[in-house]
Structures are given as structure tokens and as C-alpha cells.
C-alpha positions as CSV (number, residue, x, y, z in Angstrom):
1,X,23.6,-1.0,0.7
2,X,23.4,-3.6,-2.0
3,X,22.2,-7.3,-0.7
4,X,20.3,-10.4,-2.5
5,X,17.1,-12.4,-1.9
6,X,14.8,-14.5,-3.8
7,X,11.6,-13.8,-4.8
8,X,8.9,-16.0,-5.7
9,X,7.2,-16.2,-9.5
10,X,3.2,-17.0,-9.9
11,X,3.5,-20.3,-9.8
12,X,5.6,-20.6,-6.5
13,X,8.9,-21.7,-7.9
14,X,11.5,-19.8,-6.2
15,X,13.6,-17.9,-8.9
16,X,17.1,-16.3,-9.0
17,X,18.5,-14.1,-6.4
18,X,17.7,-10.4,-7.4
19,X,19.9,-7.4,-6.1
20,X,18.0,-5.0,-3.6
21,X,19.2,-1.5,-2.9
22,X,18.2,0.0,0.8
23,X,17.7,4.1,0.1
24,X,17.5,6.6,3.3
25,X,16.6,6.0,6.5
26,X,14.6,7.4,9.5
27,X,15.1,11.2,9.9
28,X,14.1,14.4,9.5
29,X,17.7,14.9,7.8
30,X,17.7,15.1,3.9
31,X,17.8,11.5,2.6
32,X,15.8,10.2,5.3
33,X,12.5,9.8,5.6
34,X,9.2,9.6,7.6
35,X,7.0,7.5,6.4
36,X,7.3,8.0,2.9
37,X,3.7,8.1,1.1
38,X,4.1,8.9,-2.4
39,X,6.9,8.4,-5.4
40,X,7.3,9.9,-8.9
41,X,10.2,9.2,-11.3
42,X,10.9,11.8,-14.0
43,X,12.4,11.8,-17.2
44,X,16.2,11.6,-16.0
45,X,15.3,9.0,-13.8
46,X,15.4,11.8,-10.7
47,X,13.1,10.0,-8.0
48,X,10.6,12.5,-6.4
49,X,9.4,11.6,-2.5
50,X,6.6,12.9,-0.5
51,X,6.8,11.8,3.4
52,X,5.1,12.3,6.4
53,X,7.1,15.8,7.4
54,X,5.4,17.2,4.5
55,X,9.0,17.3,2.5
56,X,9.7,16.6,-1.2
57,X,12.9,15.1,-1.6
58,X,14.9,14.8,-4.6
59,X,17.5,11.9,-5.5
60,X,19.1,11.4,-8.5
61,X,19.6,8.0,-10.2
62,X,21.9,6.5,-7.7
63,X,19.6,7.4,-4.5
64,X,21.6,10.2,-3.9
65,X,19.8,13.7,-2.3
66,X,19.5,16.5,-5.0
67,X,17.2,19.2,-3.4
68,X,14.3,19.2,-1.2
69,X,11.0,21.7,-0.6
70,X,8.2,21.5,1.7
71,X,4.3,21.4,1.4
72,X,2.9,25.2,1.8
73,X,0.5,23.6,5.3
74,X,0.9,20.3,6.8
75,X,-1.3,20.9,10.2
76,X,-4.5,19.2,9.1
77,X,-2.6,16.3,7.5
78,X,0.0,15.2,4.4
79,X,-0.1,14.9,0.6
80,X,0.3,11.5,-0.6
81,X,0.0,11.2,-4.2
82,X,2.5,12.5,-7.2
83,X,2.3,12.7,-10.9
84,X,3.6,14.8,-13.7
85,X,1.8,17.0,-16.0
86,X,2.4,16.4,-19.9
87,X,4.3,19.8,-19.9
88,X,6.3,18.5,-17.2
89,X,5.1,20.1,-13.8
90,X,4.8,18.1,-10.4
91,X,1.2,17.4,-9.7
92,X,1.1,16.8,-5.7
93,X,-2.2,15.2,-4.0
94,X,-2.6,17.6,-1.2
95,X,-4.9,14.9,0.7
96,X,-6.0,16.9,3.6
97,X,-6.0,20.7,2.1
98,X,-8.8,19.1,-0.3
99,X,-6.2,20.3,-3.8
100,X,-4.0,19.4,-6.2
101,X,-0.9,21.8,-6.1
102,X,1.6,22.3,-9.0
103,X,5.4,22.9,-9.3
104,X,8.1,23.1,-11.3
105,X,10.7,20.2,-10.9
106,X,12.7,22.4,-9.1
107,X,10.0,23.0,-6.4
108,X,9.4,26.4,-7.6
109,X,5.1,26.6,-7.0
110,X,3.2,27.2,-9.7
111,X,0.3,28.6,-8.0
112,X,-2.4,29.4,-10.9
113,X,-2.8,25.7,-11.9
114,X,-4.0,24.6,-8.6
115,X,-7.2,22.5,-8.6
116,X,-9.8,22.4,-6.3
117,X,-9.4,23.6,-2.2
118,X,-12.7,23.3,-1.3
119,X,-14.1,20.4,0.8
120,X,-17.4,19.3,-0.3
121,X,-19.4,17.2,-2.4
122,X,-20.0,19.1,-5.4
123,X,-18.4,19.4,-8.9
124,X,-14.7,21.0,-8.1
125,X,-15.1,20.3,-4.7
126,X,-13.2,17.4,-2.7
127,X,-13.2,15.0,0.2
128,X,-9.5,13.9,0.8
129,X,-7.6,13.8,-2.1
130,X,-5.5,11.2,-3.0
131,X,-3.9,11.2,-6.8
132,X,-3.8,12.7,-10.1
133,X,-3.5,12.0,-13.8
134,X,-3.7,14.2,-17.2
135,X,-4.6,12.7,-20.1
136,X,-3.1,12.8,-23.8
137,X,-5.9,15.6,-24.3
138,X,-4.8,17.7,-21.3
139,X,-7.9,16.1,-19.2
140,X,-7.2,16.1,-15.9
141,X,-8.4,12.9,-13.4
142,X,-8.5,13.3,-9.2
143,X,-9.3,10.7,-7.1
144,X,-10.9,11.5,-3.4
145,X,-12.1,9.2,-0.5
146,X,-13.9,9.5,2.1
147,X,-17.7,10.2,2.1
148,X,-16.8,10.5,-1.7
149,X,-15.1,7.7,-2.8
150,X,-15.4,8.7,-6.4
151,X,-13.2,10.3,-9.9
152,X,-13.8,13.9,-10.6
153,X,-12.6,14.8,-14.7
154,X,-11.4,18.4,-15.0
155,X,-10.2,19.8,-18.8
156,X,-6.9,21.3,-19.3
157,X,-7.4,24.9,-17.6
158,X,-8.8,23.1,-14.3
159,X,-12.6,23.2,-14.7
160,X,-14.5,19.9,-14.0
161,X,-16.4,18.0,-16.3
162,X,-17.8,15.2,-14.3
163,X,-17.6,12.6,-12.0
164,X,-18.3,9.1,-10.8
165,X,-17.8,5.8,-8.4
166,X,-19.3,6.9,-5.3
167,X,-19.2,4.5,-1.7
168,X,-19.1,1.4,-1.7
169,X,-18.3,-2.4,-3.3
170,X,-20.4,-3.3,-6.2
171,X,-18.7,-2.5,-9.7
172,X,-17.3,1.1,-10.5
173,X,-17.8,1.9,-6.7
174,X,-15.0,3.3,-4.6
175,X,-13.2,2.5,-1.0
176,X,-10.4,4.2,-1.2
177,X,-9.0,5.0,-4.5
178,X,-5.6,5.5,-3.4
179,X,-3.8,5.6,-7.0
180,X,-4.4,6.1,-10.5
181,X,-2.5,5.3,-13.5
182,X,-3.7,5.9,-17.5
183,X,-2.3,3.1,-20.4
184,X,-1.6,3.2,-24.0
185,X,-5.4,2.6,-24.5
186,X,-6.6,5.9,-22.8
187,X,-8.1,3.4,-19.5
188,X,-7.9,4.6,-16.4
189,X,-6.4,2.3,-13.9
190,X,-7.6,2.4,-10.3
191,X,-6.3,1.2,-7.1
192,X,-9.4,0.4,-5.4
193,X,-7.8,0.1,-2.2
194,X,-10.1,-0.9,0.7
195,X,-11.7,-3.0,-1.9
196,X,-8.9,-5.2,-2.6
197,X,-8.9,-4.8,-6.2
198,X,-7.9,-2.8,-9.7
199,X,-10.7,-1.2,-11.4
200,X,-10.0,-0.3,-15.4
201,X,-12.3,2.2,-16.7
202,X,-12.5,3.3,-20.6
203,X,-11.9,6.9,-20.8
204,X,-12.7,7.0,-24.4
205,X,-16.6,6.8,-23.4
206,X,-19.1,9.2,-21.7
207,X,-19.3,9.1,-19.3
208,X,-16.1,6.3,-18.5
209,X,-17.1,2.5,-18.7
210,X,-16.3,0.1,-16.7
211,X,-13.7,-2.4,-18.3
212,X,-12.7,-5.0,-16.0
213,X,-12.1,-5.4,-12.4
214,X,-8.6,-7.4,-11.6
215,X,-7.7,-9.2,-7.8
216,X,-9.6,-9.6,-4.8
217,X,-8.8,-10.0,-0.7
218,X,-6.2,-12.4,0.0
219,X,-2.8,-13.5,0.3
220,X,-2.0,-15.8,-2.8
221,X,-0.7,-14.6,-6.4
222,X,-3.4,-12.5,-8.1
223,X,-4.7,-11.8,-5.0
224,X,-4.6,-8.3,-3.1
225,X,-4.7,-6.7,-0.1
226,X,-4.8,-3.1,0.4
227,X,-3.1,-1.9,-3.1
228,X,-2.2,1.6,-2.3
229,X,0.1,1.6,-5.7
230,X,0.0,0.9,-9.1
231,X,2.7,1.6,-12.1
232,X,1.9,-0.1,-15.5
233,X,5.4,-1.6,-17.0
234,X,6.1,-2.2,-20.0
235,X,5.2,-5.5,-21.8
236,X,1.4,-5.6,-20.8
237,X,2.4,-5.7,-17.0
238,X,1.1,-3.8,-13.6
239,X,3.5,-3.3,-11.0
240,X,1.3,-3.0,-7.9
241,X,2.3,-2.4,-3.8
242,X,0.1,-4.2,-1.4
243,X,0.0,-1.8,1.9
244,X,-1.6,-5.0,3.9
245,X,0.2,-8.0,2.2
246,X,4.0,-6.0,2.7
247,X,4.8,-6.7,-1.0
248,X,5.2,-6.1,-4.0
249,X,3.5,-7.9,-6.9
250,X,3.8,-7.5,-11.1
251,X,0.5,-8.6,-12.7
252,X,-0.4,-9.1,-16.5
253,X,-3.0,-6.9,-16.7
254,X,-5.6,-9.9,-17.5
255,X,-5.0,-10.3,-13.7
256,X,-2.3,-13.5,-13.6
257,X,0.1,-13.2,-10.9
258,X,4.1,-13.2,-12.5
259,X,5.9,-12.6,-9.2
260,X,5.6,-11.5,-5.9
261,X,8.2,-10.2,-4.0
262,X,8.5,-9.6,-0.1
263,X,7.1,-10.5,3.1
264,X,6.3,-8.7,6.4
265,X,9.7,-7.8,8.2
266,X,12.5,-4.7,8.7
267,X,15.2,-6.8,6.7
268,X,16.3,-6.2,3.0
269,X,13.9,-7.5,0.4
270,X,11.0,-7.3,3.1
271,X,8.5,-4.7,3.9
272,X,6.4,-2.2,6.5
273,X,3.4,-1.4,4.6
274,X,4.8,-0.2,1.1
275,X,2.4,2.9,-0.1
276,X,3.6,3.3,-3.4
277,X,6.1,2.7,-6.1
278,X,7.7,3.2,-9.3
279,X,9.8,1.7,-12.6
280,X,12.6,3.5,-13.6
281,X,14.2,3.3,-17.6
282,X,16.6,0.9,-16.3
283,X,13.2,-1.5,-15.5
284,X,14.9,-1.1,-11.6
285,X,11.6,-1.1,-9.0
286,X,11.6,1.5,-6.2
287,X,9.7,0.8,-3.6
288,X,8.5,3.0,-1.0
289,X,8.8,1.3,2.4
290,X,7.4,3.4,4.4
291,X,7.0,2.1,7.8
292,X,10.1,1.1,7.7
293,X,11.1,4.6,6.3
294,X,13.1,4.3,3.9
295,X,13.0,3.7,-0.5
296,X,14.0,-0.1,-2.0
297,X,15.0,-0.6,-5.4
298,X,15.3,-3.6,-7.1
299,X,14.9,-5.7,-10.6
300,X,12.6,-8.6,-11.3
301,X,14.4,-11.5,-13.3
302,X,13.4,-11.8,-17.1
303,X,10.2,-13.7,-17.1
304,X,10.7,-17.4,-19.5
């Protein structure tokens, strides 16, 4: 289903009508989705989706269903982050089984790169896990909340390195870091989500520094409001989905607000509490809007 709406830039001014494409729909059935909590995009522009059944759904470019696989145990609760590896296997968040699980695109489990599986507060160990990143050197990066709220570093062959954050609000402090994303500059970029804000930290440094801290609670542009997802786009930009403001907003990544796009509702261009979301090499959005079950895709206008 193909519709168009308006979405606003930074500065209010309402801009061109942009086309927005409705994916799936609530169901257990494959294209449809419950509650979906997590999005990765490969290199073909295949669009990888976690939901709340514990299922990993497959569509191609189009939206269409290519394959699907579940989570090995989804009593105790669902994953709800995705990444890839540089050598191309699916990193899954397994929030509530306290691990990060790896598989081959085709959902075929790689079992001897897991990471972690152990609740607890040491090295290795972790609360509820949430995302994960690797690193140009093979370093990987997990992020946990909880009574952990903090970054654990692991090398290449899964053994940790180090951590920090920890609970709380003052600077390089965690509530909730719900996503991470790593730039051209080798800085971590975290979705500090209970928080209200984007913490950038300088992996190049030992341990990682503090860079700069973007956004804080509210409604207007630049401001945030339960950012559960971050992708950086191209031309210095952050795409980032607001779970509490029911949009989605593209930053600079000195912070200023370049458009915001979608409101609280169940109609095309609006949103349920959007978890995550992704660009594809077509610079098409997909958003996942996930109480309202299902995937929206659309294209900001050029900005002047």
C-alpha cells in the first residue's frame, strides 16, 4: 500500500509530500508481525525482523517474505536487537537469555560464536541484553540494562575486555541503552533511552571517552523521548526512532533537528511506539511500527 503525507523539517515548515509504504500486518502468519522489536538491512537490501513470537523474518527489497526462523527459547522473554558481523553473520540480542546468538543469513545457527549466557554482574556476564556492534578491529560492543545499565567490550574470539556506564543520569551513565551504532570515526553511538538522549563515546581511547551527549526529554525538534533506535546516514546525519514521541526524527549529529516525521495514530505516516529502524541503499527509511505491527518505509525529501 503506497499513500502520501507531509512531514515537517526543523524549522516547522511543512515540506513536500513523501511516499509511505505499509509492510505486514498483525499475525502470526509469515509477513505479519507481533510487535516487531528489532530491524537489520543487509547488503542486498534483504530486511531482517525480530518480533514478539520470537520469529526472524526475511523480506526482500520490495517487502516481500523470503524465509523465516525462530529464536532457540522465548519463555523468559524476546530478543530485540540485530546487527551484522564484518564477516557477515546475524548478531541477535537475546535480551532475556542474557547472550548474543549468531547465524548465518540463512538462519542456519552458528553456535560457537555465542557471547555471554550468564546473568550477572561480572566481566562476560549480563543483565538483559539489548544490542550489539563489532568494530573495524573485530571488537565486539554489548549493551545490557537493568541493574547494569552499562557497555561490556569483548575482542574478536568473544572474550571481554572491559566495561563501563553503569545506572543512572549524569554523563556516560546508562538508563536503558537500547541501541548502538559505530561511525566512520570509530565512536560509539548510544541510544540512551530512558534518558532521553544520544551518548557518543570515543572508542579510540582507553578506556572509551565521553564525546558528546545530543537531545534531551521533550517533544520539539532536537528533542527526544524514549529513542529506542538509532541508524547513522550518510551525509553527517542520525536517523533516530522515538518509542514515546511516535516518530521518527533525522538529526545532524551536532544535535540540530532536519525533520521529524509522524505523530501518534494507526493511519499511514503515523505511529505506535516505533522500536527501531533502518536506511536502505536506496536512502528509503523502514520503520518498525510495532504497536501497530507492522514495517513503514519511506524517503525524506532532499534537504536545501
Amino acid at each position: 500500500m503506497l499513500v502520501s503525507v507531509l512531514w515537517l523539517a526543523g524549522c516547522e515548515q511543512a515540506e513536500p509530500s513523501v511516499e509511505v509504504q505499509l509492510i505486514g500486518r498483525r499475525g502470526v502468519d509469515v509477513g505479519h508481525f507481533s510487535k516487531p522489536r528489532a530491524i537489520e538491512i543487509d547488503a542486498a537490501d534483504q530486511v531482517y525482523v525480530v518480533d514478539m513470537t520470537g520469529r526472524i523474518q526475511v523480506l526482500d527489497s520490495a517487502g516481500e517474505f523470503v524465509r523465516v526462523w525462530r529464536s532457540p527459547e522465548i519463555a523468559n522473554g524476546k530478543p530485540c536487537g540485530l546487527g551484522f558481523t564484518r564477516d557477515g553473520l546475524l548478531m541477535v540480542a537475546d535480551t532475556h537469555y542474557f547472550r548474543v546468538l549468531f547465524y548465518q543469513p540463512d538462519g542456519t545457527p552458528v553456535p560457537e560464536r555465542t557471547i555471554g549466557g550468564k546473568n550477572g554482574r561480572g566481566l562476560g556476564e549480563f543483565g538483559f541484553v539489548t544490542d550489539a556492534v563489532q568494530d573495524e578491529a573485530g571488537n565486539y560492543y554489548v549493551a545490557e540494562y537493568g541493574d547494569f545499565d552499562r557497555i561490556q567490550k569483548f575482542d574478536a574470539t568473544g572474550e571481554p575486555l572491559g566495561q563501563w556506564g553503569g545506572h543512572g543520569s549524569e554523563p556516560g551513565q546508562f538508563l536503558r541503552p537500547q541501541a548502538l551504532a559505530i561511525d566512520e570515526s570509530n565512536q560509539l553511538w548510544v541510544a540512551d533511552a530512558c534518558n532521553h538522549r544520544l551518548q557518543i563515546f570515543d572508542l579510540n581511547s582507553t578506556p572509551p571517552t565521553l564525546v558528546r551527549i545530543l537531545g534531551r526529554e521533550g517533544t520539539g525538534p532536537g528533542e527526544l523521548k524514549y529513542p529506542y533506535g538509532i541508524w547513522l546516514g550518510p551525509d553527517d546525519t542520525v536517523l533516530v526512532a522515538e518509542f514515546g514521541n511516535h516518530r521518527v526524527q533525522k538529526l545532524r549529529r551536532n544535535g540540530e533537528s532536519l525533520a521529524v516525521f509522524g505523530s501518534a495514530g494507526r493511519g499511514p505516516g503515523q505511529f505506535h511506539q516505533p522500536w527501531s529502524l533502518a536506511l536502505n541503499s536506496r536512502g528509503e527509511v523502514i520503520a518498525l511500527d510495532s504497536y501497530n505491527h507492522r514495517l513503514q518505509k519511506f524517503r525524506f525529501a532532499e534537504q536545501k
